[in-house]
Every structure is written in structure tokens, then in C-alpha cells.
N, C-alpha and C positions, 0 to 999 in steps of 0.2 A: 691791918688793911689788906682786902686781898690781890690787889691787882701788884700791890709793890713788891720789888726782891725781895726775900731775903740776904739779911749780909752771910757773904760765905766764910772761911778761915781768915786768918789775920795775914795780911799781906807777905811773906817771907822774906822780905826787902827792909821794910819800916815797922814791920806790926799794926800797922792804921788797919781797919774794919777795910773789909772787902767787901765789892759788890759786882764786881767788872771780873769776866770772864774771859780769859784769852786761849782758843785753844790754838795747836801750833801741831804739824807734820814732821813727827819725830821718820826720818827717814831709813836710820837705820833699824828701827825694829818695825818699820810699816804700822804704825798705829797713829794713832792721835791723841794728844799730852791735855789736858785742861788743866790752865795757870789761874791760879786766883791772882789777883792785884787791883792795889788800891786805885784811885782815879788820875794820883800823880805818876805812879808806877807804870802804870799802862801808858800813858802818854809817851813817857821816858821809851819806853820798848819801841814803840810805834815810830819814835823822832829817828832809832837807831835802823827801824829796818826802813824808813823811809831814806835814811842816809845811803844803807848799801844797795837799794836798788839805783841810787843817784849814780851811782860808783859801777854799776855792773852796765847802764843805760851808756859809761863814759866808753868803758873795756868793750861793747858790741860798737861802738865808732870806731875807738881804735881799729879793731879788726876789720872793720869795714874797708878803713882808709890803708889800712897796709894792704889789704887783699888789692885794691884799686892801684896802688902804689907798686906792688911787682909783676900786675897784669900791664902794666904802663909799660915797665921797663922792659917786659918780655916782647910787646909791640916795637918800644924801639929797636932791639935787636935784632928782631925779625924786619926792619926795615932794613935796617943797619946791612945786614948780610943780601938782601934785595938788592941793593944800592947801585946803582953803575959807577958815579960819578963820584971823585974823591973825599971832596968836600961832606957831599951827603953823608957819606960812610961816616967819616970823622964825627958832623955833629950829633947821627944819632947812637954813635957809640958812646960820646960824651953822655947824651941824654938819658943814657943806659945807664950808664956807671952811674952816675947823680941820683936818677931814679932809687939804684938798687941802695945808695950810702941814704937814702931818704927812710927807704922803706925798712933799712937795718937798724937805725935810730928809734924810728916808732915800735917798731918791736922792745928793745932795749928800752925804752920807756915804759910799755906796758909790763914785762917781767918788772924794774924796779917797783912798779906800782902796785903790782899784785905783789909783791915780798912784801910792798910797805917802807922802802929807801928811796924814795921819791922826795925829792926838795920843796 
């Protein structure tokens, strides 16, 4: 028939007949790779890189929130030193220190999570 694929090599996963092309950005040698895989195969691939952009989408909030989280603490310090009155000084030194044990935590989260020791 001529409008249909032809099938390409046999899958290198299962051996099922191939029909699905996937090409993929090999970066270390600047080129482009074409994957034969069957229809289950390709899915399988697909579920896996839809998983780690789930995961990299998590890692750009993380960094978001820490970045927001030691711009905070650097504001209360810089109030903190401002301060006339005692009181003031004290809470946003507090707010400081909490801030910074906030923002040391999500960092310490995100390294676990990129090693992959994350509970």
C-alpha cells in the first residue's frame, strides 16, 4: 500500500516489528540518534521522559523558593541592622535565623533529591 510505513528493524527491547520512530539529541556528540521501537516501547520511553521533566518542573520551584527564601532573610537582616528599637532588632534577627534554617533545609532537600535519598 503506498501511503503506509513500512515496518523498520525489530524493536531492540522485545523484537516486536517496528514502526515508530524516535529520534532523540545525543549531546555529547552533537548529532541526532533514530531509535526504532515498537508501539509499546515508545510509550514506555515517553511515560519515562514525561516522568523526569515532572521532576526537573519540581527542582525549578525548589530553586525558586529557596532563592525567595534567602532574599527574605537577607531583607530581615538588613532590617534587623536598620532597627532603632530593641524589640524590632530581636524579632527580625529571629526572622533571619528561621528564614536562613528554612532555606538550608530546602536546599538539603533538593541535593537529597537529585542523588536520589529522598524518603
Amino acid at each position: 500500500m503506498p501511503g503506509r510505513p513500512q515496518p523498520g528493524p525489530p524493536c531492540p527491547k522485545c523484537k516486536m516489528p517496528s514502526r515508530y520512530i524516535t529520534s532523540m539529541l545525543d549531546v555529547k556528540r552533537d548529532r541526532s540518534i533514530l531509535i526504532y521501537r515498537c508501539e509499546a516501547c515508545r510509550e514506555e520511553i515517553w511515560r519515562r521522559i514525561r516522568r523526569c521533566r515532572a521532576r526537573e518542573g519540581a527542582m525549578q520551584d525548589y530553586r525558586m523558593q529557596l532563592e525567595k527564601l534567602r532574599k527574605d532573610a537577607a531583607e530581615c537582616a538588613l532590617i534587623r541592622d536598620l532597627a532603632t528599637g530593641k524589640a524590632k532588632r530581636e524579632l527580625f534577627d529571629t526572622l533571619a535565623g528561621h528564614l536562613t534554617v528554612l532555606a538550608d533545609q530546602v536546599e538539603t532537600a533538593m541535593h537529597d533529591r537529585s542523588a536520589g535519598t529522598a524518603a
